[in-house]
N, C-alpha and C positions, 0 to 999 in steps of 0.2 A: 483701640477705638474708645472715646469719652462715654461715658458713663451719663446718660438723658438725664437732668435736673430739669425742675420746674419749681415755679414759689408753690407756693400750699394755697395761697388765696389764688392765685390763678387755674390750680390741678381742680379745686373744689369746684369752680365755677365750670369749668371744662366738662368734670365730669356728672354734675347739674346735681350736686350735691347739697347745693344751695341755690338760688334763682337770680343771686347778682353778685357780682365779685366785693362790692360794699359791703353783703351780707357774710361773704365768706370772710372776711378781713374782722367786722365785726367778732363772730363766732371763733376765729384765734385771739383777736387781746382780748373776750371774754374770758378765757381760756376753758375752753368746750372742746378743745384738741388734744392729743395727742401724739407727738411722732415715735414711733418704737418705746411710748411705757415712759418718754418725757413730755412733759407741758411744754407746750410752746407760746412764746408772748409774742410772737412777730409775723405777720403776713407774708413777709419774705423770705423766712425757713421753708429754706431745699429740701424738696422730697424726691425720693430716687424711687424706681422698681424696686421690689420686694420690703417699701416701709410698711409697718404695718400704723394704721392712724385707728386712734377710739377719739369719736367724735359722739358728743352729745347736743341731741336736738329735739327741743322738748320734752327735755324730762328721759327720753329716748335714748339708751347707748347703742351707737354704730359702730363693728369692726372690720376696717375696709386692708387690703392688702391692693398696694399701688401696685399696677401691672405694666403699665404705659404711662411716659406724660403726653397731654395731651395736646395736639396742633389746632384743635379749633375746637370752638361750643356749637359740636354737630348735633343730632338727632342723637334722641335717649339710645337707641338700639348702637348706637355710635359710643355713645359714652358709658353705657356698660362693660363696654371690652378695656376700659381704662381701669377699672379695678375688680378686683377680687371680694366679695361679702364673706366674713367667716365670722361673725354672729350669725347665732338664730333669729332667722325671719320671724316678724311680729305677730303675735296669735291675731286671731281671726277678729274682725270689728274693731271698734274705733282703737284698741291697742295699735292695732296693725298700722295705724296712719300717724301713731304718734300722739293723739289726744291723749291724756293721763286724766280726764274728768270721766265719771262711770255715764250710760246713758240716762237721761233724764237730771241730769244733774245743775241744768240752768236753771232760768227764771221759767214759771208755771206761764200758760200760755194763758188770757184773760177767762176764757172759757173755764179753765180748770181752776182759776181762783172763785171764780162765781159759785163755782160747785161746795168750792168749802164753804165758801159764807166766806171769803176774802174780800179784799179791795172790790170795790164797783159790785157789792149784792146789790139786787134790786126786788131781792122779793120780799 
């Protein structure tokens, strides 16, 4: 019995690892991938069951263990069972979602510059 291959840009997208298969193709020739602890340059590198991929997404390291390839970009609950996580899930707060800025760390909202005596005082 053959051995399931699928491309990496298509597994990623299947398994909604990314939100468009352009994006997943981008994120390999950026090279943000890994297959088994080598870089990969090409969207169309074969991933079998049991590859393990480290894939970085914002600043974010992911270690995914291929368990399935996938037949279609089902529902999340669907495409969970296409891989394995064996990184530690992201601590709590905007860690967890991948932002790498601490909170508060944009621009002051008008209100809070007024406060300092920034842009637009008016007293």
């Amino acid at each position: 019995m053959p051995v399931a291959v699928q491309r990496l840009d298509k597994w990623l997208w299947f398994a909604r690892i990314v939100k468009s298969r352009t994006l997943a193709a981008q994120l390999v020739e950026d090279g943000k991938v890994r297959v088994n602890r080598a870089k990969v340059a090409k969207p169309a590198q074969a991933v079998r069951p049991n590859d393990v991929l480290t894939i970085v997404i914002r600043g974010n390291v992911h270690v995914l263990r291929v368990v399935a390839p996938g037949a279609r970009r089902g529902p999340p609950a669907e495409a969970r069972l296409l891989y394995e996580l064996l990184s530690p899930p992201g601590g709590a707060g905007r860690e967890g979602r991948g932002l790498a800025e601490p909170p508060g760390a944009g621009l002051a909202m008008p209100r809070q510059r007024r406060r300092r005596g920034g842009v637009g005082d008016q007293t």
